[in-house]
C-alpha positions as CSV (number, residue, x, y, z in Angstrom):
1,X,0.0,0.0,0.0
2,X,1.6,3.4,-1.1
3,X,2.0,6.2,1.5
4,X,-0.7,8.6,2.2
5,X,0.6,12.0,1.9
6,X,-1.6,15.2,2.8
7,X,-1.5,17.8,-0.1
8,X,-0.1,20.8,3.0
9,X,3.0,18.4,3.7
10,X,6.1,18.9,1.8
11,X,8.3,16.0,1.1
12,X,12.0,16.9,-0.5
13,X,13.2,15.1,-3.3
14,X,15.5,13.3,-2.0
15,X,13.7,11.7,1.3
16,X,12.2,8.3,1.1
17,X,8.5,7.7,2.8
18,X,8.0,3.6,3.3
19,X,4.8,1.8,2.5
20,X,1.6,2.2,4.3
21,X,2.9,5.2,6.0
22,X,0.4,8.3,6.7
23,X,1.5,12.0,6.9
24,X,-1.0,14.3,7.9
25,X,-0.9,18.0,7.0
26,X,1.8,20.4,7.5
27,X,4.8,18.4,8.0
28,X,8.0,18.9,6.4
29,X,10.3,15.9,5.7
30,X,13.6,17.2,4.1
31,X,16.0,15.7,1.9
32,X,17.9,12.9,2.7
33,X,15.8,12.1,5.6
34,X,14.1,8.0,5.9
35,X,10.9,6.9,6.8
36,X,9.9,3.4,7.3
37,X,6.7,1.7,6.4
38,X,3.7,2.0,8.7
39,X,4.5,5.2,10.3
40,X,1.9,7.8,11.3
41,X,3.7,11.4,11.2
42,X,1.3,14.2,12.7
43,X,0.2,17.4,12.0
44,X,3.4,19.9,11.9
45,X,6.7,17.1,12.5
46,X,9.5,18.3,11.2
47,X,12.0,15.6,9.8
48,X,15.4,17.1,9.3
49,X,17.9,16.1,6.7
50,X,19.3,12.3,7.3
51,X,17.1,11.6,10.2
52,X,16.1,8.0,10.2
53,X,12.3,6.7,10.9
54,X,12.0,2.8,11.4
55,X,8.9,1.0,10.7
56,X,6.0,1.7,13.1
57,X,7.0,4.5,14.4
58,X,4.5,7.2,15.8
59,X,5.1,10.9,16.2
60,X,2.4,13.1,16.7
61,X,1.9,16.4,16.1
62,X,4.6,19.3,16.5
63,X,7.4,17.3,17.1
64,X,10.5,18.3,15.8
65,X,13.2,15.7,14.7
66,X,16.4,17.3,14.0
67,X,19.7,15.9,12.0
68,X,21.6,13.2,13.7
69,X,18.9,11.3,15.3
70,X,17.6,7.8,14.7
71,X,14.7,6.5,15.8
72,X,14.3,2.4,15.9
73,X,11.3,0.6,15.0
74,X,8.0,1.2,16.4
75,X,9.3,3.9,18.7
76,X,6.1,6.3,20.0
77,X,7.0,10.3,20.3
78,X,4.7,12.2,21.8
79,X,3.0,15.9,21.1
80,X,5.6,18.9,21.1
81,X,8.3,16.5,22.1
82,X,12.1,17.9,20.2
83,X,15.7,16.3,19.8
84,X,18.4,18.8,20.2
85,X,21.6,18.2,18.0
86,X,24.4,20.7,19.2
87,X,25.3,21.0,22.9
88,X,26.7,24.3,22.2
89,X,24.3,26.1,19.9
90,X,24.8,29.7,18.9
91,X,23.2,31.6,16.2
92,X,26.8,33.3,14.9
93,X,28.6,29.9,15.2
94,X,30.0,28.6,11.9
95,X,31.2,25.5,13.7
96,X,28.0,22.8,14.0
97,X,28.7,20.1,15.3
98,X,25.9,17.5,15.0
99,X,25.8,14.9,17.8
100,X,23.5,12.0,17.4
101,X,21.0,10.5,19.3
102,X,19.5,6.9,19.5
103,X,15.7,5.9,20.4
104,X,15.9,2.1,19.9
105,X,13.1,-0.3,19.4
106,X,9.8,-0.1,21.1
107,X,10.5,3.1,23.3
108,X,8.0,5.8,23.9
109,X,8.6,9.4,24.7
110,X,6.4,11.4,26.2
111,X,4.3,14.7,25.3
112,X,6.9,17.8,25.7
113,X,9.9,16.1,26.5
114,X,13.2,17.3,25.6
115,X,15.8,14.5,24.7
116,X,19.4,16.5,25.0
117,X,21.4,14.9,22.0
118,X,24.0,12.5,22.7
119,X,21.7,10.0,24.5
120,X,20.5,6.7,23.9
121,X,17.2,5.7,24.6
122,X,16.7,2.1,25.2
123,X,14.3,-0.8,24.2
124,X,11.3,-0.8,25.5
125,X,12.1,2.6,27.9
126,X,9.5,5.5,28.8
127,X,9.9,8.9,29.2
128,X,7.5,10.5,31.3
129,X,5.9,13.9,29.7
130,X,7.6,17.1,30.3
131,X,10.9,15.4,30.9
132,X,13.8,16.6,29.6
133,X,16.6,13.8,28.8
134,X,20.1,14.6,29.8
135,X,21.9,11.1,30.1
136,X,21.5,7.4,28.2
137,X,17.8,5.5,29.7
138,X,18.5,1.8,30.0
139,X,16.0,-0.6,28.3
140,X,12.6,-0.7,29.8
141,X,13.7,2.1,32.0
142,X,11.1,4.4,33.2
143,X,12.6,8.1,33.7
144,X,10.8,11.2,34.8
145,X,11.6,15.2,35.7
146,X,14.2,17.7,34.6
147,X,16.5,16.6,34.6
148,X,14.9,12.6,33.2
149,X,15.5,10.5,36.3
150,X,15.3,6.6,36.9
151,X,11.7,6.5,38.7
152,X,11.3,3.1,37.7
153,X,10.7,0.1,35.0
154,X,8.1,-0.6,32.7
155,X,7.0,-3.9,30.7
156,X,6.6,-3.9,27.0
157,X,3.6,-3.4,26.4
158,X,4.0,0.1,28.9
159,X,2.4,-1.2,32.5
160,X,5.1,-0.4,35.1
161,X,6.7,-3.5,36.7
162,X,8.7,-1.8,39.7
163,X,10.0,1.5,41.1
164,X,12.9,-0.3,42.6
165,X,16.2,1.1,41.7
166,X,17.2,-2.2,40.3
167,X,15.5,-3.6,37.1
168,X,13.6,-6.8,37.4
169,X,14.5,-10.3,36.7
170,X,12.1,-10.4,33.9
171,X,10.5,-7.6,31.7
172,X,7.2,-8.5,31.3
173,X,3.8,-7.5,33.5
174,X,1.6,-10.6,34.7
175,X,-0.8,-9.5,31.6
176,X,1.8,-10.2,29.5
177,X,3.7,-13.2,31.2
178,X,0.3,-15.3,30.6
179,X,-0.8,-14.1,26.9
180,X,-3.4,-12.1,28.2
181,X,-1.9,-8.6,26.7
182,X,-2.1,-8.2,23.0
């Protein structure tokens, strides 16, 4: 199934949008920038140049995406969450210097976060809404505030396992463990 591009959206020559992906109206995806299939891209996301989208991947609207991140298969970002890319930005600066960031697979960030490049978000983490990232999540870690702290560790499918400093034996909620969460 081809993508489903609103007529407002602008796609660059030069940027790929997979299969069965939907952009809705306003959003710019700029050259050189990838999309995977099955994707839903909001109103007003902004894809910057070489940013990578895997398959599944969620981000609603307002979001801004900027060079030098990647974000992993069926990752969730949520409303007027943003990715920095320079730890020292200045508007007379003729020196960029674009550090990247990783969301990997299955990890959800939360409405107006701020994720501070040079981070790694891991499989399966959650960042709570309003945080702002500052330092690598671990997989399935739950972080919250400003600055992001550990507050916890989630399941899969979301459902918080513990708020115990260390993580669990195993990853998965007793919905989960017997089949009963799809």
């Amino acid at each position: 199934m081809a993508p489903q591009i609103h007529d407002t959206a602008v796609v660059e020559k030069g940027s790929t949008v997979g299969d069965a992906t939907v952009v809705w109206h306003h959003t710019h995806i700029r050259t050189g920038a990838a999309v995977g299939a099955g994707c839903t891209l909001g109103k007003n996301v902004f894809l910057d140049a070489d940013v990578t989208v895997g398959d599944g991947v969620k981000i609603q609207n307002n979001v801004s995406v900027f060079k030098g991140v990647t974000l992993a298969d069926r990752v969730f970002v949520g409303p007027s969450a943003v990715f920095t890319n320079d730890l020292v930005p200045r508007a007379f600066s003729t020196r960029w210097e674009i550090v990247p960031t990783l969301v990997q697979e299955g990890a959800s960030i939360g409405a107006n976060a701020t994720v501070i490049c040079g981070s790694t978000i891991g499989s399966y983490a959650m960042v709570g809404a309003g945080s702002v990232v500052t330092r690598d999540v671990a997989d399935h870690q739950l972080v919250l505030g400003n600055p992001a702290r550990a507050a916890g560790w989630v399941c899969t499918c979301g459902s918080v396992l513990s708020r115990e400093p260390e993580p669990p034996s195993l990853f998965l909620c007793s919905s989960c463990a017997s089949g009963n969460n799809s």
